[in-house]
LOPA-797088 format. One record per residue (C-alpha): residue in one letter; x, y, z. Coordinates in nm, 3 decimals. Each point is the difference from the previous one (the first is absolute). Layout:
% residues N
   r      east     north        up
   A         X         Y         Z
...
This chain:
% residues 621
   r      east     north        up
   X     0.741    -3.951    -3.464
   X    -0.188     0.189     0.298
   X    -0.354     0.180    -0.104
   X     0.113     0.329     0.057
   X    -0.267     0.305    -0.059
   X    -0.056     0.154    -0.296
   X     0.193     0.351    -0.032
   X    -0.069     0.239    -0.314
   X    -0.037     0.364    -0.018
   X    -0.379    -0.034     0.086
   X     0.129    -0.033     0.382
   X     0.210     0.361    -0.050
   X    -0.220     0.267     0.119
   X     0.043     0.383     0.060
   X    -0.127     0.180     0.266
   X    -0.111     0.367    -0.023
   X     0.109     0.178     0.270
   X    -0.374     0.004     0.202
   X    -0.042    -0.398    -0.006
   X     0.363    -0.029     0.118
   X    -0.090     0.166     0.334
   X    -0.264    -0.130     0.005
   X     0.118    -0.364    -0.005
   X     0.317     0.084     0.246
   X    -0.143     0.281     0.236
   X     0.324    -0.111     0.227
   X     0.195     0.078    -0.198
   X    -0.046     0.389     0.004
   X    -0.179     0.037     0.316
   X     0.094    -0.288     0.237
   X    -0.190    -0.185     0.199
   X    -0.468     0.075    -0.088
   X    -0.125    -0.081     0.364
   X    -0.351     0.183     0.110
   X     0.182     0.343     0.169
   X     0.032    -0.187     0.395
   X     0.411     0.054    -0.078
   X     0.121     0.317    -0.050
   X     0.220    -0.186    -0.350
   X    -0.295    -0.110    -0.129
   X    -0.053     0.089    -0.372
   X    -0.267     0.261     0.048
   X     0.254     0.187     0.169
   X     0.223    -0.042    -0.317
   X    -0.227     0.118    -0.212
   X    -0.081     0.342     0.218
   X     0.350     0.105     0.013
   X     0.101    -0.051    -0.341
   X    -0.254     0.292    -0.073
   X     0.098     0.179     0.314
   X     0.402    -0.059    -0.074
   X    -0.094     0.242    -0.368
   X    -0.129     0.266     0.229
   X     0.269     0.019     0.224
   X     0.247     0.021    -0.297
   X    -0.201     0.328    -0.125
   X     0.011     0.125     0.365
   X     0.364    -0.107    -0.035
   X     0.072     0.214    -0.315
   X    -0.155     0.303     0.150
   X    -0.386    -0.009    -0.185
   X    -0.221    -0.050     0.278
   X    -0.032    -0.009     0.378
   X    -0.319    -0.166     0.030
   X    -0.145    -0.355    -0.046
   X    -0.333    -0.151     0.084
   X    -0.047    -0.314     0.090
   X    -0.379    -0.192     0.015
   X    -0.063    -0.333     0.070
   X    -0.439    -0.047    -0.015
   X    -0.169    -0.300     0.220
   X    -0.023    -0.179    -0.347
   X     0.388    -0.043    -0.038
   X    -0.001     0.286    -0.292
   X     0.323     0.171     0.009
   X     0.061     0.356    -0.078
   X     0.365     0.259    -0.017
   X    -0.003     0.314    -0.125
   X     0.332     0.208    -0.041
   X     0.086     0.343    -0.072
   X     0.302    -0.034    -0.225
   X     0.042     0.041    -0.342
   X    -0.223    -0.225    -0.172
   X     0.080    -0.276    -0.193
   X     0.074     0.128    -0.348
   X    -0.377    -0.076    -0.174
   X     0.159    -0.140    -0.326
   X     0.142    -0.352     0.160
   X    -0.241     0.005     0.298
   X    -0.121    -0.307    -0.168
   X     0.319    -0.151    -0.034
   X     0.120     0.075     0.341
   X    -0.251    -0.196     0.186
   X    -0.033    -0.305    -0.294
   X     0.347    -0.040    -0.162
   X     0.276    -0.180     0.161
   X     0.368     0.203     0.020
   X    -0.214     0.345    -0.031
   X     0.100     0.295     0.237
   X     0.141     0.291     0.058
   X     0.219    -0.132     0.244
   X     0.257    -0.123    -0.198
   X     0.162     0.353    -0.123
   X     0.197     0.077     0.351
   X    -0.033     0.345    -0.079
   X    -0.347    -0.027     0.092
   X     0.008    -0.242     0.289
   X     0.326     0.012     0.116
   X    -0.058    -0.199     0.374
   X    -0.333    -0.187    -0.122
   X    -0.114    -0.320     0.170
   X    -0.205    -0.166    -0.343
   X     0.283     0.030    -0.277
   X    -0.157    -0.338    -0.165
   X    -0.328     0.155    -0.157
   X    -0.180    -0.287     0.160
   X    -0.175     0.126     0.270
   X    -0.343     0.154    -0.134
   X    -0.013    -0.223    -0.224
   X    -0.032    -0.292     0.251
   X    -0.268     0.180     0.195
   X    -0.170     0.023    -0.340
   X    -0.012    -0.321    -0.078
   X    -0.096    -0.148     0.314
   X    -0.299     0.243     0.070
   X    -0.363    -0.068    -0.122
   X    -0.026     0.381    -0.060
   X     0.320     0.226    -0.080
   X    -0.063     0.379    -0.050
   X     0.270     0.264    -0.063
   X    -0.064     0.354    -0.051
   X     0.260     0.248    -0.079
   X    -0.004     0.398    -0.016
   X     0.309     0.184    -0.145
   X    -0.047     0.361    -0.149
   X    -0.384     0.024     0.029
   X    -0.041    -0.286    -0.186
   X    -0.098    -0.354     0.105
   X    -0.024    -0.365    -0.121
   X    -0.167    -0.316     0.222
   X     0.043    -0.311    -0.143
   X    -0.232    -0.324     0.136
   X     0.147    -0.362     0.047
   X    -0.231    -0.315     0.116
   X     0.248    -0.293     0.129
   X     0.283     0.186    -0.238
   X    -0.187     0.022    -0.268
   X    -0.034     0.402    -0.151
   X    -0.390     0.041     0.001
   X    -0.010     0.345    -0.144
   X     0.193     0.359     0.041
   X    -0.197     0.341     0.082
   X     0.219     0.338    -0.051
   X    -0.072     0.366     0.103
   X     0.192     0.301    -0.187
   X    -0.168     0.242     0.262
   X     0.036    -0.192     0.323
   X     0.034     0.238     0.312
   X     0.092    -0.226     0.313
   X     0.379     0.023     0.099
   X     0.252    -0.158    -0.174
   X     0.135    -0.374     0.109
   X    -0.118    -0.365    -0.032
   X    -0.281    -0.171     0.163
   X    -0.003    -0.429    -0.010
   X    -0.313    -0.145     0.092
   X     0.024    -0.417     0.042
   X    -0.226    -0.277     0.111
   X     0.216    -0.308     0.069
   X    -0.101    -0.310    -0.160
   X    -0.166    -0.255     0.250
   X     0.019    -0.317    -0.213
   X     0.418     0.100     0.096
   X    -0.043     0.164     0.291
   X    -0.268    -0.230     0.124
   X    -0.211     0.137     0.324
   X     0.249     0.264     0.010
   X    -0.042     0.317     0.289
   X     0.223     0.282     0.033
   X     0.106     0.042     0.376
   X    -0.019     0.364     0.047
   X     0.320    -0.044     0.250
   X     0.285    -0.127    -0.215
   X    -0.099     0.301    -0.266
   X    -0.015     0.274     0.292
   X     0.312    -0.215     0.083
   X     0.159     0.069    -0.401
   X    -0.128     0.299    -0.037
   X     0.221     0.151     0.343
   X     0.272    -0.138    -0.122
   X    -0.031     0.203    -0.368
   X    -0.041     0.331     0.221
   X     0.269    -0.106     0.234
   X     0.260    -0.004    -0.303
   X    -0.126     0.279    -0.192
   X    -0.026     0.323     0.240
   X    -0.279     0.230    -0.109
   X    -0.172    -0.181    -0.190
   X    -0.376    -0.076     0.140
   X    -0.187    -0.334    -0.085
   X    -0.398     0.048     0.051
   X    -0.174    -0.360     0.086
   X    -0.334    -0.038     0.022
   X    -0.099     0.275     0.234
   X     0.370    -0.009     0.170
   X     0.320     0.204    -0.053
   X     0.359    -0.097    -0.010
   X     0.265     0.206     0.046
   X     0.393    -0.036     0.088
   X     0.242     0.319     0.151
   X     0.225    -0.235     0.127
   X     0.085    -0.290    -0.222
   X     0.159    -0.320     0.201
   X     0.001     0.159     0.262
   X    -0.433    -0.028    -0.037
   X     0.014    -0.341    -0.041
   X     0.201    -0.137     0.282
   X    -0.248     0.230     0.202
   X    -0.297    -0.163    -0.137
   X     0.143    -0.336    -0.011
   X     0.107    -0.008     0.404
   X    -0.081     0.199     0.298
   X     0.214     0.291     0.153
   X    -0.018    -0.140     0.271
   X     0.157    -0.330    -0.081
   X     0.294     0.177    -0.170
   X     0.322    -0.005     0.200
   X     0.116     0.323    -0.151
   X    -0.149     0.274    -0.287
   X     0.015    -0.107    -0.332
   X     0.331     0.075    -0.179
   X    -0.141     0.124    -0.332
   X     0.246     0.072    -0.300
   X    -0.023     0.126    -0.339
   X     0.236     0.008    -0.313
   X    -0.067     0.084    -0.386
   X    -0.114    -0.387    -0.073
   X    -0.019    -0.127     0.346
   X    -0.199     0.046     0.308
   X     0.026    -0.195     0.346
   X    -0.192    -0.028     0.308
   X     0.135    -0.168     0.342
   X    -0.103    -0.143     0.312
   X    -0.025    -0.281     0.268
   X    -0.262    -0.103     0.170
   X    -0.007    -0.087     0.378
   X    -0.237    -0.261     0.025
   X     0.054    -0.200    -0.399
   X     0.284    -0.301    -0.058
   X     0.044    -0.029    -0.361
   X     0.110     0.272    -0.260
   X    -0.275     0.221    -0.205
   X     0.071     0.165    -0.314
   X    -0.208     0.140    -0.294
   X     0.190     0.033    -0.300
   X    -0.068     0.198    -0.311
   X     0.130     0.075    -0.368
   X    -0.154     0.242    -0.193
   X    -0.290     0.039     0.203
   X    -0.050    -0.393     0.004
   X    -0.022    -0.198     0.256
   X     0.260    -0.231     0.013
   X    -0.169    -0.258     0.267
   X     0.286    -0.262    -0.131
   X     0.326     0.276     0.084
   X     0.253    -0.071    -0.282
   X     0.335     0.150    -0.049
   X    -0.086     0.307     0.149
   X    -0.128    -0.117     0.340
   X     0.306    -0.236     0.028
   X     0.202     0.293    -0.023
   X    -0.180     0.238     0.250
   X     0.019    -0.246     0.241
   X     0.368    -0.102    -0.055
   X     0.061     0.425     0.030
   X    -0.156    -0.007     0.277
   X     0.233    -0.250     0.186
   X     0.290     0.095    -0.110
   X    -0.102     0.397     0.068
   X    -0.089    -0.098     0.366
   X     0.299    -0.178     0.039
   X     0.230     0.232    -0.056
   X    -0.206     0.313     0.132
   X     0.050    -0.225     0.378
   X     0.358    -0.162    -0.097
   X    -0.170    -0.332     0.088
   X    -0.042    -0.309    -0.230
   X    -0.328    -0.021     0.149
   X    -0.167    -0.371    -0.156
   X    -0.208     0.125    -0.282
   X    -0.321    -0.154     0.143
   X     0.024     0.199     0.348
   X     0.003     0.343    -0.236
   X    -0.324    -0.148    -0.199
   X    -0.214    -0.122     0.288
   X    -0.317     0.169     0.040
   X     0.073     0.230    -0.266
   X    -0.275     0.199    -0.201
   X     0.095     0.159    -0.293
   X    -0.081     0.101    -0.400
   X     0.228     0.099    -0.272
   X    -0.086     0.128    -0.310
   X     0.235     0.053    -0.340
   X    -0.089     0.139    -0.359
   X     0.184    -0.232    -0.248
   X     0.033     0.044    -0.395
   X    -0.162    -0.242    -0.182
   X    -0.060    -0.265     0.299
   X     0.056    -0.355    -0.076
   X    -0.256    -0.192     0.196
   X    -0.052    -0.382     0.030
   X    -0.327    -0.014    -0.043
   X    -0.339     0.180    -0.159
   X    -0.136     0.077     0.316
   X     0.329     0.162     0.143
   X     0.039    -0.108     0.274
   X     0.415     0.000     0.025
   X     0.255     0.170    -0.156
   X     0.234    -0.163    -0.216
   X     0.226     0.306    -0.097
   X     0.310     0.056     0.071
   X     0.099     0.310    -0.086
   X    -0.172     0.349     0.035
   X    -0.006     0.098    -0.399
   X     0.193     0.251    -0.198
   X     0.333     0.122     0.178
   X    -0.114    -0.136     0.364
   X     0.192    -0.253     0.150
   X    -0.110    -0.338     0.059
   X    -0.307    -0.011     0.276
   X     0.203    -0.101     0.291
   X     0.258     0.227    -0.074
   X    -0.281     0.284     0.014
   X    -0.158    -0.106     0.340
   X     0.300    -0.118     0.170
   X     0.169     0.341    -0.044
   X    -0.331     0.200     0.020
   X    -0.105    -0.161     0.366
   X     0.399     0.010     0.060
   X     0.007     0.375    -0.026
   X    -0.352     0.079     0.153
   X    -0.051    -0.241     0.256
   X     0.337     0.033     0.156
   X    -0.116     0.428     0.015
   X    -0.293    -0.066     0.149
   X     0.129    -0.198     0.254
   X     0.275     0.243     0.065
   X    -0.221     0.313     0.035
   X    -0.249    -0.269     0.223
   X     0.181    -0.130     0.298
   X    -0.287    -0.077     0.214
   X    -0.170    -0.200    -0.294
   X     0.354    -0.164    -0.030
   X     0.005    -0.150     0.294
   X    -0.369    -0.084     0.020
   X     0.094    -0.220    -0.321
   X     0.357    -0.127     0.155
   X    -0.226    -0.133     0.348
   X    -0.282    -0.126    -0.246
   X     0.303    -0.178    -0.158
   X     0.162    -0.184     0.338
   X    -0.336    -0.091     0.138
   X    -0.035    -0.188    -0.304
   X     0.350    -0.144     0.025
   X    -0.099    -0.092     0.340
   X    -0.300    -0.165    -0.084
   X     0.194    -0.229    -0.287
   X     0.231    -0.096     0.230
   X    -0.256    -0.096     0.259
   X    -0.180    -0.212    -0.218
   X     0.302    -0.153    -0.180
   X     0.014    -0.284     0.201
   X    -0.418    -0.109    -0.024
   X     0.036     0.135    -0.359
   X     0.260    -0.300    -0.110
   X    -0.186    -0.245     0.137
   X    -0.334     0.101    -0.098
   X     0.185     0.023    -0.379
   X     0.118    -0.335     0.060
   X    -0.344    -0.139     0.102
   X    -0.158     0.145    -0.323
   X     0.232    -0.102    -0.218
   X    -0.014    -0.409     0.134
   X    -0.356     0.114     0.039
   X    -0.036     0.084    -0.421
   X     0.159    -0.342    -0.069
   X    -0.348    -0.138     0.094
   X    -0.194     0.266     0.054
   X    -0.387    -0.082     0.024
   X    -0.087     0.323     0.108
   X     0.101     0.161    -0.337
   X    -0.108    -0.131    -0.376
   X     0.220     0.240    -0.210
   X    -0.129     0.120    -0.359
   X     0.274     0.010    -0.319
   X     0.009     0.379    -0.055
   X     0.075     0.297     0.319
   X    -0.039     0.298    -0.021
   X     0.416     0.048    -0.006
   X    -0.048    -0.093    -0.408
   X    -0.045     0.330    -0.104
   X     0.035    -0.106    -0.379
   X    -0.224    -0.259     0.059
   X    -0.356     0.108    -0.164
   X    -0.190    -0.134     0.297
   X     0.234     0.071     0.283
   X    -0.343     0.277     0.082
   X    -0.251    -0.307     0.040
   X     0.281    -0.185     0.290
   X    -0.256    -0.042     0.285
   X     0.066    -0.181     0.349
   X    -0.336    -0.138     0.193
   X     0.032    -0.007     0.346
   X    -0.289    -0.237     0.102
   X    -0.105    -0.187     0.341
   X     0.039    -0.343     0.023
   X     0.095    -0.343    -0.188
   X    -0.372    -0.014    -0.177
   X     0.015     0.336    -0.130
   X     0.324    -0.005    -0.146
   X    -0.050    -0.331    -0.174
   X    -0.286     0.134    -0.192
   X     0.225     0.348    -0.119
   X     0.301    -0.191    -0.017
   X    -0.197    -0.295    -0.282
   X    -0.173     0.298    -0.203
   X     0.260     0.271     0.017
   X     0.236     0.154    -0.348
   X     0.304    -0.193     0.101
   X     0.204     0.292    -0.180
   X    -0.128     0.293     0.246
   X    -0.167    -0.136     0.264
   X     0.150    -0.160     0.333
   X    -0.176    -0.041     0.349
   X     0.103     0.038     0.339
   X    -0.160    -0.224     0.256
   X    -0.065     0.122     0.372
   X     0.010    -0.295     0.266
   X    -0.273     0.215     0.172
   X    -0.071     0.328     0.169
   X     0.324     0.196    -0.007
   X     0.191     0.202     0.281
   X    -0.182     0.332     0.079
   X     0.350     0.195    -0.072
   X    -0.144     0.352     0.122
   X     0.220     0.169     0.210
   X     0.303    -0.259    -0.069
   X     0.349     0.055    -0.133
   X     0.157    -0.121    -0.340
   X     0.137    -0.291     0.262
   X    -0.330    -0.179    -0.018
   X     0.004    -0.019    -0.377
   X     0.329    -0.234     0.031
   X    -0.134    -0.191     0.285
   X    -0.328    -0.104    -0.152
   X     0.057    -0.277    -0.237
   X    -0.297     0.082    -0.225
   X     0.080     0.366     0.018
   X     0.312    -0.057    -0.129
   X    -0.071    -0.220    -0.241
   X    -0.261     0.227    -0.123
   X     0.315     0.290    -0.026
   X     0.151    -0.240    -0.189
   X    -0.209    -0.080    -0.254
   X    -0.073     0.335    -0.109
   X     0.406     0.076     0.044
   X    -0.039     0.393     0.162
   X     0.240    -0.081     0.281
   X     0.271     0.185    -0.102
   X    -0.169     0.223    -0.291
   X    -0.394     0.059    -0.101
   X     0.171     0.011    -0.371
   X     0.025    -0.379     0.007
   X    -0.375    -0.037     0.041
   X    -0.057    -0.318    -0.163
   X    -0.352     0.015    -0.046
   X    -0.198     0.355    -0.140
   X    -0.329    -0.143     0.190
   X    -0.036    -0.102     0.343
   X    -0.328    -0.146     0.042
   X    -0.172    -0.087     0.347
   X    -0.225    -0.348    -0.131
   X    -0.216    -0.078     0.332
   X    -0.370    -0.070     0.083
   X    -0.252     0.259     0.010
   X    -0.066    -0.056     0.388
   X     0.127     0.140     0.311
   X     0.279    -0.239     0.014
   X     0.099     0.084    -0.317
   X    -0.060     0.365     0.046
   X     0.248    -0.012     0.317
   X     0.263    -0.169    -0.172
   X    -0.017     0.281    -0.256
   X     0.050     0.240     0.276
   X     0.260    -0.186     0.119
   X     0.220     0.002    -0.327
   X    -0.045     0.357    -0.081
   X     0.081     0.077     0.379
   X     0.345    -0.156    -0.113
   X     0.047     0.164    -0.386
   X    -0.081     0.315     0.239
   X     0.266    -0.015     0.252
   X     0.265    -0.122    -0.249
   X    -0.061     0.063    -0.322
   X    -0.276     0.254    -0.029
   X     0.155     0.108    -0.388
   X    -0.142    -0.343    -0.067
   X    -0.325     0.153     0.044
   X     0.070     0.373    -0.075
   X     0.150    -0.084    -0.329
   X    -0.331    -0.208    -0.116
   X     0.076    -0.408     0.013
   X    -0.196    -0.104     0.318
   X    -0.309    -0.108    -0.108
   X    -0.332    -0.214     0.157
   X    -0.187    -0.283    -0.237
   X    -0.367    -0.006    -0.075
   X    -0.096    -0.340    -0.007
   X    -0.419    -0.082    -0.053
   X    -0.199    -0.045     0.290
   X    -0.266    -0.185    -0.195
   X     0.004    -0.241    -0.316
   X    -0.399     0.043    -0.187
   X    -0.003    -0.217    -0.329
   X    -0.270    -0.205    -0.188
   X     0.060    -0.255    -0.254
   X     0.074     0.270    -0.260
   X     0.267     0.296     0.175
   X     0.220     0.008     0.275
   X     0.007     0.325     0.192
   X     0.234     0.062     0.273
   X    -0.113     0.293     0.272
   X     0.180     0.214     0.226
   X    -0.253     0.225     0.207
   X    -0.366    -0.078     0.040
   X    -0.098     0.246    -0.247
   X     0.159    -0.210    -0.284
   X    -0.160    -0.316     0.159
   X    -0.375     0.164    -0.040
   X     0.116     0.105    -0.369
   X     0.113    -0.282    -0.110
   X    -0.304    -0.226     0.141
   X    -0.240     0.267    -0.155
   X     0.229    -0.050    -0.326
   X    -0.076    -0.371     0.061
   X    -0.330    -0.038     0.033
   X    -0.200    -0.295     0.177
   X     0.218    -0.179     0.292
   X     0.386    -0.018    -0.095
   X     0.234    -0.142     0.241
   X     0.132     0.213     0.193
   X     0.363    -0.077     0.222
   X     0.100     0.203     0.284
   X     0.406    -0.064     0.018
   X     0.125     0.009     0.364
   X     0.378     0.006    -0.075
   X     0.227     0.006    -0.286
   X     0.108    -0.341     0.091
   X    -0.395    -0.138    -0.140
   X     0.076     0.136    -0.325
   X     0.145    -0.241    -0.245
   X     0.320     0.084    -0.216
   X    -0.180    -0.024    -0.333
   X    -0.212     0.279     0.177
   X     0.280     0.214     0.112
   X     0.116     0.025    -0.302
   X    -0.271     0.249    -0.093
   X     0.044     0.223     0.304
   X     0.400     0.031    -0.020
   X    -0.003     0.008    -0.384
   X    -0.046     0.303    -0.207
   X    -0.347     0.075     0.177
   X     0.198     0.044     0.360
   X    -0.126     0.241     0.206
   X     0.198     0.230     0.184
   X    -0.032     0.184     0.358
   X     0.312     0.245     0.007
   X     0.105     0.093     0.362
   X     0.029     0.364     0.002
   X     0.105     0.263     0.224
   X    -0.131     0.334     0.131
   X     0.244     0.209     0.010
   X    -0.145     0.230     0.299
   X     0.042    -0.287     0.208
   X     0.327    -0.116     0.092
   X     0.152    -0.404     0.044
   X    -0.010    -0.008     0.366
   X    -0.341     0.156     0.014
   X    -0.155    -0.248    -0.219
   X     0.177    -0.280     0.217
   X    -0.054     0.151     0.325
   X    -0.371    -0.016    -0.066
   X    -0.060    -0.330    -0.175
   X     0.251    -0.226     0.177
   X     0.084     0.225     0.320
   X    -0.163    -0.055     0.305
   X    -0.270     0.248    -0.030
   X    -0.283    -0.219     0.045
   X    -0.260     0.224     0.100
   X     0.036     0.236    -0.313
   X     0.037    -0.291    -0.203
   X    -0.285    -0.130     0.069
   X    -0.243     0.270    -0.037
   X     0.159     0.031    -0.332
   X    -0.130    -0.338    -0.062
   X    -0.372     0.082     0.102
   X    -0.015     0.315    -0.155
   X     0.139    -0.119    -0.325
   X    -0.224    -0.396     0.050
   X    -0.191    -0.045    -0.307
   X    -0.213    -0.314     0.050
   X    -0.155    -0.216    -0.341
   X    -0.277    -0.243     0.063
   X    -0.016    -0.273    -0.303
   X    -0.339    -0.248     0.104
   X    -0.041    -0.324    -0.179
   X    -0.326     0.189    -0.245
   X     0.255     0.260    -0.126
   X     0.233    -0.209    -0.067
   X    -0.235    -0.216    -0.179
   X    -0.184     0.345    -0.178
């Protein structure tokens, strides 16, 4: 007979509901990270408090929220609704399946039906404070790493009525974790955007929507860029915004449900495209090809559903497919809503019409132009895959929405054969693949979608992260630039957001195009390791260190060993995000970094030179 292990009711254990988050964070928030991606779980755990407030803003009971984020990482939101009521404010905020949510009379459109919410941001904080005031009375209650410390309650309180949540997130979790003060302006528009009137206060700043949608495509893309005014349409339980751009290839949309954005679409995406097709169609009498009406188009749509079924904690795509109540199924609703609205508008809009019909045969024209380079380059990939050095694929993509780490998927795109040998040995076969560059790549400013099919590595590139056709097949949720830390690396940096600018600048707008931190210098003694990544760490960590450690100054990623680069890719990666400013526009940016503008380019460079002397005795001190 085998030894098998012994199995008695000592190995059953129970859970309470605090260590269970605890020990599966994913589970309920996604992905941890350190806050360089805009999904990262500090993120999570700021809009599950901000998601309550909106649903009191939502049920009438206050039109004001503030928002504060300290230099500490201390978060604190403050509504103006009605207060949670002060006899289960414990059990809100500690007790799994608690809520008010679950009576529909109460919350008939609500985003968090599952009473889970709080009480994840609870447990996974090192400090969790809740206050609530309701009829001149309050009640605070004080939780340390989900544990209730003590409760404090006022019968005469005189501040305004609501709920205030102050939180600390829990570093052993969220390990050397930073808010970036971008992707919550970023969340914070898009609350205003959807809820008209209501006024989000953030740390000094003001948010405010009169506009909905119709906002948001403004702030996301410049007038400028648009090839016609933004077609902006509103129903009971649905809202839509519409334009193209002149200058962008692929498709943009932002989709929402309940005030939560859907970043994954789901059913109702699927059908506000599919309306939107067949509505063009047959507003022009042409079976225009579906992907000549989609090109270059920017758009949002937004739907209240009943009870929404999502497929995940964190939201992040719709699963319903029907409206709730006596509504008819969601397709049904947005097919015959943008049916019946878009078809007016276009109607009453004949000038707009046909700005959208020629925006429609230049596209057609440019298919059919590049049909011919297009097959071949297809075929080259695809005998190109069958041994394809260039690309080391990972297990999971990002196109496994039920798949818990289908957030983590990450492609590096690195320089070299040295390099990628080192991330390719010490990468998460399940979510991490690399992309190897023969060299410096094609300086694409100023060229046409041709050159994408032409260039071998280009196209192999388009292929691996599969946003030919639609950025919805993204296979990857990070896109990270792996090179060395010295001009040449630094150029071909340039070079590759030069080309996610030109053709796929969503890649960057929507948050996935990131830069790697790698350590310039290596400072260790017989006892600790410590790996640095500015010269500032190097003197702390040789003051840390005491008399003479040996200290390693890495020239290139292709120096450090795979059983190093395990460390820097692992769960202690560190993250550059490429971001853009918004007052400047795509061909500005290119225009002055990989134009021809040599002489303003270059006193950029002196102005902006910072020069750091490191002598032999300092680095030796």
């Amino acid at each position: 007979m085998p030894n098998t292990t012994r199995y008695t009711e000592e190995h059953i254990k129970s859970l309470d509901w605090r260590e269970h988050i605890r020990m599966r964070p994913g589970m309920y928030i996604g992905k941890l990270g350190d806050g360089s991606s805009a999904d990262d779980g500090i993120y999570i755990l700021l809009k599950e408090i901000i998601d309550n407030s909106i649903d009191e803003f939502v049920m009438g009971a206050g039109s004001n929220i503030d928002v504060n984020i300290d230099d500490e990482g201390g978060v604190s939101i403050r509504d103006y609704g009605r207060g949670i009521p002060l006899g289960k404010l414990v059990d809100v905020v500690s007790k799994m399946n608690t809520g008010g949510k679950y009576d529909t009379r109460a919350f008939k459109k609500s985003v968090g039906l599952n009473g889970v919410g709080t009480k994840a941001v609870n447990a996974l904080s090192k400090t969790f404070e809740v206050l609530s005031i309701r009829g001149g009375k309050s009640k605070m209650a004080i939780f340390k790493n989900g544990n209730l410390e003590h409760t404090i309650e006022d019968s005469a309180c005189k501040e305004k009525q609501g709920t205030k949540i102050s939180f600390i997130p829990d570093q052993s979790i969220f390990k050397n974790y930073r808010f970036r003060l971008e992707y919550v302006e970023k969340m914070l528009k898009n609350y205003v955007y959807l809820n008209p009137n209501l006024s989000i206060h953030f740390n000094g700043s003001t948010y405010f929507s009169e506009n909905g949608l119709k906002d948001l495509l403004l702030d996301y893309s410049n007038e400028d860029d648009m090839a016609y005014p933004i077609i902006h349409l509103k129903g009971g339980d649905i809202e839509v915004a519409i334009t193209h751009s002149k200058t962008q290839y692929s498709e943009t949309y932002h989709s929402f449900v309940n005030g939560q954005n859907t970043t994954q679409g789901g059913t109702h995406l699927n059908a506000f495209k599919e309306a939107l097709v067949k509505t063009i169609r047959e507003f022009f009498n042409k079976n225009f090809d579906p992907s000549d009406i989609k090109k270059s188009i920017i758009s949002a749509v937004s739907i209240k559903v009943m009870e929404p079924i999502f497929e995940s904690q964190t939201k992040t795509k719709l699963g319903s497919t029907d409206m709730g109540g006596k509504l008819p199924s969601v397709r049904a609703y947005i097919m015959d809503f943008v049916k019946t609205h878009l078809d007016n508008y276009l109607h009453k809009n004949t000038e707009l019409a046909q700005a959208i019909r020629q925006k429609i045969l230049m596209a057609e024209k440019e298919r059919k132009e590049l049909s011919g380079i297009r097959k071949l380059a297809k075929e080259r990939a695809k005998k190109a895959n069958l041994h394809n050095k260039k690309l080391r694929d990972c297990r999971v993509h990002l196109t496994d929405t039920r798949h818990n780490r289908a957030l983590e998927t990450t492609l590096f795109i690195t320089e070299g054969d040295s390099a990628s040998g080192s991330i390719t040995k010490s990468r998460d076969v399940n979510t991490q693949a690399v992309f190897s560059l023969r060299g410096k790549p094609l300086n694409t400013y100023n060229m046409s979608k041709k050159i994408v099919y032409e260039n071998e590595e280009f196209n192999l590139l388009q292929s691996a992260l599969n946003i030919e056709d639609s950025f919805d097949n993204l296979r990857y949720n990070n896109i990270v630039i792996a090179t060395d830390a010295d001009v040449d690396g630094m150029h071909i940096r340039l070079l590759i957001i030069t080309f996610f600018l030109n053709f796929f600048p969503e890649l960057i707008k929507e948050g996935h195009l990131y830069v790697l931190q790698t350590p310039l210098f290596r400072v260790r003694n017989k006892k600790e390791t410590i790996y640095c990544y500015s010269d500032d760490e190097r003197r702390e960590a040789i003051k840390k260190m005491g008399t003479s450690p040996e200290i390693t100054r890495f020239k290139g990623l292709g120096e450090i060993s795979p059983d190093e680069f395990k460390h820097f890719i692992g769960e202690d990666i560190r993250l550059d995000p490429v971001m853009m400013d918004k007052a400047t526009s795509i061909e500005q940016i290119l225009e002055f970094y990989m134009g021809k503008n040599t002489v303003e380019r270059q006193q950029f460079i002196i102005n902006n030179l910072k020069v750091e002397l490191d002598t032999a005795e300092e680095l030796m001190n």
